[in-house]
VOLOMI-123563 format. One record per residue: residue in three letters; x, y, z of N, C-alpha, C, O in turn. Coordinates in steps of 0.1 Angstrom, whole numbers. Layout:
REM residues N
 resn  n_px  n_py  n_pz ca_px ca_py ca_pz  c_px  c_py  c_pz  o_px  o_py  o_pz
  ALA     X     Y     Z     X     Y     Z     X     Y     Z     X     Y     Z
...
REM end
This chain:
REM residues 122
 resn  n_px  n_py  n_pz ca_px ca_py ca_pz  c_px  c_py  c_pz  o_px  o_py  o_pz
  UNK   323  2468  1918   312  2462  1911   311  2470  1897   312  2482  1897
  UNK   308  2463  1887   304  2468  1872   292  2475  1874   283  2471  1882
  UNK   293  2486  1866   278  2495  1870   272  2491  1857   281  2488  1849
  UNK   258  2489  1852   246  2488  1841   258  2500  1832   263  2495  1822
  UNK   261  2510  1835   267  2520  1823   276  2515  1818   278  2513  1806
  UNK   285  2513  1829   298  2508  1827   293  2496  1818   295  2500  1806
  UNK   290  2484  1818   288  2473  1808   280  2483  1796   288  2484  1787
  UNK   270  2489  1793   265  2494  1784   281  2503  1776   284  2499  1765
  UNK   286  2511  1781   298  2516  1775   310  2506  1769   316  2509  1759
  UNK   311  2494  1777   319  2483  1772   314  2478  1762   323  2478  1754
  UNK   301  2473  1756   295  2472  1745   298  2482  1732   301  2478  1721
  UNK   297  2493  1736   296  2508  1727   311  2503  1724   311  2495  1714
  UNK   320  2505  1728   337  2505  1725   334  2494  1718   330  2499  1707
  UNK   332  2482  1716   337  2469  1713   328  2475  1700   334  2474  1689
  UNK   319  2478  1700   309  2480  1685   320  2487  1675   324  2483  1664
  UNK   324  2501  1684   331  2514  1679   316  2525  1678   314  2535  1671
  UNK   310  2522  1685   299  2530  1683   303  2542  1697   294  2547  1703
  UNK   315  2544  1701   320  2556  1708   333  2551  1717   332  2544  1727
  UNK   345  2557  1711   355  2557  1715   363  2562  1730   375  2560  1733
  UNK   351  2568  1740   358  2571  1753   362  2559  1761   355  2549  1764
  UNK   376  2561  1763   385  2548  1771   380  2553  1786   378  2565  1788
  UNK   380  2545  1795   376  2543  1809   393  2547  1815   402  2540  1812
  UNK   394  2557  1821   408  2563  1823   412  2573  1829   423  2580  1827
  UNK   402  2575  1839   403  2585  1851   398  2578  1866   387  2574  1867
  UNK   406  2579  1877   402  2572  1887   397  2583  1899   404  2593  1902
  UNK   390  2581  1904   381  2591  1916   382  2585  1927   381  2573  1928
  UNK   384  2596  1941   382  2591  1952   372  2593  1960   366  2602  1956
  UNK   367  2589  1969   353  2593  1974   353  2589  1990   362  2582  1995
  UNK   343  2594  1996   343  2590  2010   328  2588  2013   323  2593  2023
  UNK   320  2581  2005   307  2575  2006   309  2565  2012   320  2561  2011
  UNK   300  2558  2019   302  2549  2022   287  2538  2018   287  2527  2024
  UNK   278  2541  2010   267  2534  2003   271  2525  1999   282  2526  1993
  UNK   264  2509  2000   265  2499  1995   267  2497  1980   255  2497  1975
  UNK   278  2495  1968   281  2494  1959   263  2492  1949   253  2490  1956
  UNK   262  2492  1940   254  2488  1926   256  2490  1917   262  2500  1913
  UNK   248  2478  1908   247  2479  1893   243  2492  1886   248  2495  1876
  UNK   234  2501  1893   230  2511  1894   234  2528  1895   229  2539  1891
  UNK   246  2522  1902   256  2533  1904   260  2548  1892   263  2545  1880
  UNK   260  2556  1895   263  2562  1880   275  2573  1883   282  2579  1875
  UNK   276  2572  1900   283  2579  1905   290  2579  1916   286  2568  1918
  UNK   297  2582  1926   303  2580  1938   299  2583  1946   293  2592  1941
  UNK   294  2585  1963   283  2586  1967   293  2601  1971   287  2611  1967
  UNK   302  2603  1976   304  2616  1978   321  2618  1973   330  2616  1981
  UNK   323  2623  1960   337  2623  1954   341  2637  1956   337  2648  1954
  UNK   356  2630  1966   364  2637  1970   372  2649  1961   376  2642  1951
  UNK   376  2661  1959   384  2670  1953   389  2680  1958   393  2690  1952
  UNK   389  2678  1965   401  2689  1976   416  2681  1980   417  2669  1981
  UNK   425  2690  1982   436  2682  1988   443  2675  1984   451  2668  1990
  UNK   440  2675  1968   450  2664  1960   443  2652  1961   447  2640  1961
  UNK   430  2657  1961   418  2641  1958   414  2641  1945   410  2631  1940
  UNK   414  2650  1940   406  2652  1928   408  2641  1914   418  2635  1911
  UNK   399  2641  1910   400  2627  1901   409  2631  1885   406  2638  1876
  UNK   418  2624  1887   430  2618  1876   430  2611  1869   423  2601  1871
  UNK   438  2612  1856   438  2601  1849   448  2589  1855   458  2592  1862
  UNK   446  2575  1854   451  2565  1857   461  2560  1847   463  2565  1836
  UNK   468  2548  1853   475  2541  1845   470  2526  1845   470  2519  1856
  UNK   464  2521  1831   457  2509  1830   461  2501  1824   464  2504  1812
  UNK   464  2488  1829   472  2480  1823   460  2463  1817   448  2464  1816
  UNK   466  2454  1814   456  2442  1818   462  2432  1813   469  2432  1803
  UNK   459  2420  1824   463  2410  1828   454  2401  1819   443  2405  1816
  UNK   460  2389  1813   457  2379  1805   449  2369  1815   456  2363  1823
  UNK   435  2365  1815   429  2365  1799   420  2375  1795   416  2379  1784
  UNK   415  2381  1810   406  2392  1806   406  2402  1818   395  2402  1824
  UNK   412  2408  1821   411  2421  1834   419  2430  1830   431  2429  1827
  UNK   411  2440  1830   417  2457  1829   421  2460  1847   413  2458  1856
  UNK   435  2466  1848   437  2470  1861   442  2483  1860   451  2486  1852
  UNK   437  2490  1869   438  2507  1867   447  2508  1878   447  2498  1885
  UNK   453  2519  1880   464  2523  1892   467  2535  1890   470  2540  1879
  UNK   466  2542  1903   466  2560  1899   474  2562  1918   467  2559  1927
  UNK   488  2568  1920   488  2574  1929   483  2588  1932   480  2597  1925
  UNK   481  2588  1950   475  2606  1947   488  2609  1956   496  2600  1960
  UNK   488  2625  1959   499  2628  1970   487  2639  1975   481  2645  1967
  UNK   482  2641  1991   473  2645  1996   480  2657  2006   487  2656  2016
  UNK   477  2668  1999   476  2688  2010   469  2682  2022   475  2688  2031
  UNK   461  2676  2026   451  2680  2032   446  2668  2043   453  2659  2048
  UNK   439  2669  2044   427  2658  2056   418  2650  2043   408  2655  2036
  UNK   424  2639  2043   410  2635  2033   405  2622  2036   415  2615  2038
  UNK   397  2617  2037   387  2602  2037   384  2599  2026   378  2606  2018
  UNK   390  2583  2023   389  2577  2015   378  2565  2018   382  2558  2026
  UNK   365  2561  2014   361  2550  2015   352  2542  2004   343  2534  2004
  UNK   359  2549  1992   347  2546  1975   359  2549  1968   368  2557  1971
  UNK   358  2540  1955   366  2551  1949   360  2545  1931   354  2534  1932
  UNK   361  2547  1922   357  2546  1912   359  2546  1895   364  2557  1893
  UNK   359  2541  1886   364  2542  1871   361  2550  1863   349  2546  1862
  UNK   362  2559  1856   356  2570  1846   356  2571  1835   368  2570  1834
  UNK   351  2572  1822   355  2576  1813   360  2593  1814   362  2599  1824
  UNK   361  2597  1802   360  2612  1801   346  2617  1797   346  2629  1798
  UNK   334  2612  1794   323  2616  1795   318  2616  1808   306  2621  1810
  UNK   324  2611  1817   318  2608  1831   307  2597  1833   299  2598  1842
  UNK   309  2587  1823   304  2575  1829   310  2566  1837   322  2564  1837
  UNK   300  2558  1847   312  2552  1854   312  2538  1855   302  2532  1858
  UNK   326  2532  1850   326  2518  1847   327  2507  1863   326  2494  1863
  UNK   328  2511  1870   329  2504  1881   331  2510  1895   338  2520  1894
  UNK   329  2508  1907   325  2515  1920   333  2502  1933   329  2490  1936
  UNK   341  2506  1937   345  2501  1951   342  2509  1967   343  2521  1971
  UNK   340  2498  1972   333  2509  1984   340  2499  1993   338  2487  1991
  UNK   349  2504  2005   361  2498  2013   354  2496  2025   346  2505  2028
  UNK   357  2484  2036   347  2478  2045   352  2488  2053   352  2483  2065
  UNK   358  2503  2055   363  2510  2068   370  2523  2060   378  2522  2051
  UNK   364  2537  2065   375  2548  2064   387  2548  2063   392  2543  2073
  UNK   397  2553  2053   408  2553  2050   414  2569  2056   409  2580  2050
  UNK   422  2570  2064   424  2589  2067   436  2590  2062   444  2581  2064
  UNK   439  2600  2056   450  2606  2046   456  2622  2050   447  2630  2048
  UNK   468  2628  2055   464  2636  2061   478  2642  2051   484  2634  2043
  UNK   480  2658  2054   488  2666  2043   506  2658  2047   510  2654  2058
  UNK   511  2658  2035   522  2655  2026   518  2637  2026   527  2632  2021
  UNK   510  2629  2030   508  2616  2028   507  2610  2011   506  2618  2002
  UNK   507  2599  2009   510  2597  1994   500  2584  1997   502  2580  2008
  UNK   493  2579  1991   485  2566  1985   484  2562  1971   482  2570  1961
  UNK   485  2549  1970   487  2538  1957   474  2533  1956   472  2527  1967
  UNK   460  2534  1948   447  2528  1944   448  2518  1937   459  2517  1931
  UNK   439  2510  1937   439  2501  1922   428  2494  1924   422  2491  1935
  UNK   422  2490  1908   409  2484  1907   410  2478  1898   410  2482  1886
  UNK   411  2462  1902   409  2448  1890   394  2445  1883   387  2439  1892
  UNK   389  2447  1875   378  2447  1869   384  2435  1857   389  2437  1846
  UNK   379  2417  1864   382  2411  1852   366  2408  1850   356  2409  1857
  UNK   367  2401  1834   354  2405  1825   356  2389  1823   367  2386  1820
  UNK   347  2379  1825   339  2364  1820   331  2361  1813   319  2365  1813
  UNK   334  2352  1805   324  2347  1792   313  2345  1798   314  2339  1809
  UNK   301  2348  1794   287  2344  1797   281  2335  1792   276  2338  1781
  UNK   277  2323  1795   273  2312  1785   257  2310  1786   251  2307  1796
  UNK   253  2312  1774   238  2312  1775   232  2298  1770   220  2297  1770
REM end
């Protein structure tokens, strides 16, 4: 889900009224019902090779940005949120997965978050 920031920051870029690209991806083990509201992850993971990275973002014609970031995990970790960032730490969008994801040491996971964007017609 697009967070209120995240569309306010999408605005800001398109103006040039502030240049932070959305380009770090977070993992989390919240499990709180997604919102517009969101400004953050309900509990972002950083232990174990969770810690939030920058991504690789691509985008598909005619309008979606798709981010993709693998992690490789030390540790015991739960995955059930995971999230878009700028480098100011705003956050452009929040996924929250219908079931715990468990990740345990030398395991490796592939993320990804389609965020396509629609004309609005008024």
């Amino acid at each position: 889900m697009l967070t209120k920031i995240g569309l306010e920051y999408i605005a800001k870029n398109t103006c040039g009224l502030t240049s932070n690209a959305f380009t770090y991806f977070a993992l989390g083990a919240g499990s709180t019902a997604e919102s517009e509201d969101d400004t953050a992850l309900a509990s972002e993971n950083t232990l174990y090779g969770a810690a939030r990275k920058i991504a690789s973002c691509s985008f598909s014609s005619p309008a979606t940005a798709i981010w993709t970031a693998t992690f490789a995990f030390s540790g015991d970790v739960t995955v059930r949120e995971y999230g878009i960032f700028d480098d100011a730490n705003h956050m452009l969008a929040r996924v929250v997965l219908d079931e715990n994801n468990y990740y345990h040491d030398g395991m490796g996971a592939t993320f990804t978050v389609m965020v396509p964007l629609a004309a609005v017609i008024s």
